[in-house]
Structure formats: structure tokens, C-alpha cells
N, C-alpha and C positions, 0 to 999 in steps of 0.2 A: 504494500500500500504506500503511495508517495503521500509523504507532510509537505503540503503546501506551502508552512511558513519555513520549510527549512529546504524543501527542495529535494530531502534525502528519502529515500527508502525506509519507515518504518517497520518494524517487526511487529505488528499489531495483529493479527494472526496467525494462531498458535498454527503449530504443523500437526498431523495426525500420527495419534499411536495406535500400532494395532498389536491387539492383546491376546494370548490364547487362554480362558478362561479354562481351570480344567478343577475337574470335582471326581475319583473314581476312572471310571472308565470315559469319563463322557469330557469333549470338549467343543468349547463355546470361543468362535473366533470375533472379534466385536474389534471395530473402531472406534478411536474417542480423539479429545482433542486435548493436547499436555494439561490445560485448567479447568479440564471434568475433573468434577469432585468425588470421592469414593460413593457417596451416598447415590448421586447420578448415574455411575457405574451399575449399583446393586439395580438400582429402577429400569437399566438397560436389561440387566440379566431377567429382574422378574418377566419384561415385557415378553421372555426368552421364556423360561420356565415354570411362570405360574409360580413363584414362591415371593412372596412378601419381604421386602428390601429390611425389615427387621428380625427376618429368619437367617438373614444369610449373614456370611463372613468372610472376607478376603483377606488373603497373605499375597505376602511379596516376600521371599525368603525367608518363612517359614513365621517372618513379621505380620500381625495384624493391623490393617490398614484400618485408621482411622476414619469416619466418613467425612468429616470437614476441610481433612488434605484431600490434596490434589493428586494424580497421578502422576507431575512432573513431580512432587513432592517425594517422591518414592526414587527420583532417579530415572521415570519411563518415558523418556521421549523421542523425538525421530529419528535418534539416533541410535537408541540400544531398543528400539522396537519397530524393524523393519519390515513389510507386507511378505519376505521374503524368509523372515527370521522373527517372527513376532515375541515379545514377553509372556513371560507362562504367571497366570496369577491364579492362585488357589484359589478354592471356594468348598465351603462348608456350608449343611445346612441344620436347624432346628428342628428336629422330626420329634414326634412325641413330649415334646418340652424339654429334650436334652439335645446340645448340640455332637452332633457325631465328631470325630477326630477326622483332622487333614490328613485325606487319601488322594492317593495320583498316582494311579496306574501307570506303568513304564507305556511308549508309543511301542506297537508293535513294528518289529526288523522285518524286510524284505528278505527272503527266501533267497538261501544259498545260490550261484550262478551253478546250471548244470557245466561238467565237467567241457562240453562239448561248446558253450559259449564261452566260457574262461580260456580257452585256447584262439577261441577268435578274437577275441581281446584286448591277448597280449598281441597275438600277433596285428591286429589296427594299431596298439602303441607302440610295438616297434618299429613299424613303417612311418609313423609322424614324425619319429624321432631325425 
């Protein structure tokens, strides 16, 4: 955005973080912007999951994110949270009146190369070479 009175380029809007929300097996990829507020976040996820932004809980390494900070507040912005490499922010929820414990299932690995494509492989990387 140009300031008029200065002439220069202000930074007056934020750049976009993208977030990999993950709870268990399930994950939730969501865009925000570095000065969404945690509690903004939670009202994005409910819009997601039908759970009440007073049910839930977010971490940022293994830290509980307050809802009045911000998500640059934590560190997350367009630079350590790439569309290409997004931030992993935990979530827990309230079931039955007690909150369950922060679970995050590993992402599941791709499948060994068969023996018969690891040979064509190498042999594409040694021809580049």
C-alpha cells in the first residue's frame, strides 16, 4: 500500500499464514493473517468442526496459545509458515467436561520404491549428472 504523505510503501497489510491445524489423526489446513487473534482462529476451526471456540485448545510447541495473542505473537508468519510448508498447531478438545491430552498422529510415509523403479532412478540421476 503507498502513504501518500511519505510517498513510500507501507506494510499495512499483514501477509498470510497458512496453518496445518492437527488434533489425532485429522488435519485442518486454514489460512489467517499474522494479526488473527487465537480466539479468531478457534471461531475459524469451529466454522470447521462444529465445536465451540470454548471447547477447544491450541498449542504451538506443545505451548498453549492464549486467545488475545496473535498468531504473529507465536512466531507464525510468512515466513516460517509457507503454503508449501505450512505450521502444525495442535488442537484439543472438551469432550464430556474433560479436556482430552494433545494427540498428533505421525503423517503417514509413502511406500517403499519397488526395486524395479529405484534402478531407474539412479540410473535418471546419473545421466543428469
Amino acid at each position: 500500500m503507498l502513504d501518500r504523505q511519505s510517498g513510500t510503501q507501507s506494510n499495512l497489510a499483514t501477509m498470510d499464514v497458512f496453518l496445518m491445524v492437527r488434533r489425532q489423526k485429522m488435519t485442518i489446513f486454514i489460512d489467517a493473517k499474522e494479526d488473527t487473534t487465537i480466539l479468531e482462529l478457534k471461531r475459524m476451526i469451529a466454522g470447521i468442526m462444529k465445536a465451540l471456540p470454548e471447547n477447544q485448545k491450541l498449542f504451538k510447541d506443545r505451548e498453549e496459545m492464549i486467545e488475545e495473542r496473535t498468531i504473529g505473537d507465536y512466531g507464525l508468519n510468512a515466513a516460517t509458515a509457507k503454503p508449501q510448508h505450512p505450521a502444525t498447531v495442535g488442537l484439543t478438545l472438551r469432550v464430556d467436561g474433560e479436556w482430552e491430552d494433545l494427540e498428533i498422529a505421525p503423517l503417514s510415509q509413502p511406500p517403499e520404491l519397488p526395486e524395479v523403479m529405484r534402478t531407474q532412478e539412479l540410473t535418471a540421476s546419473e545421466q543428469s549428472v
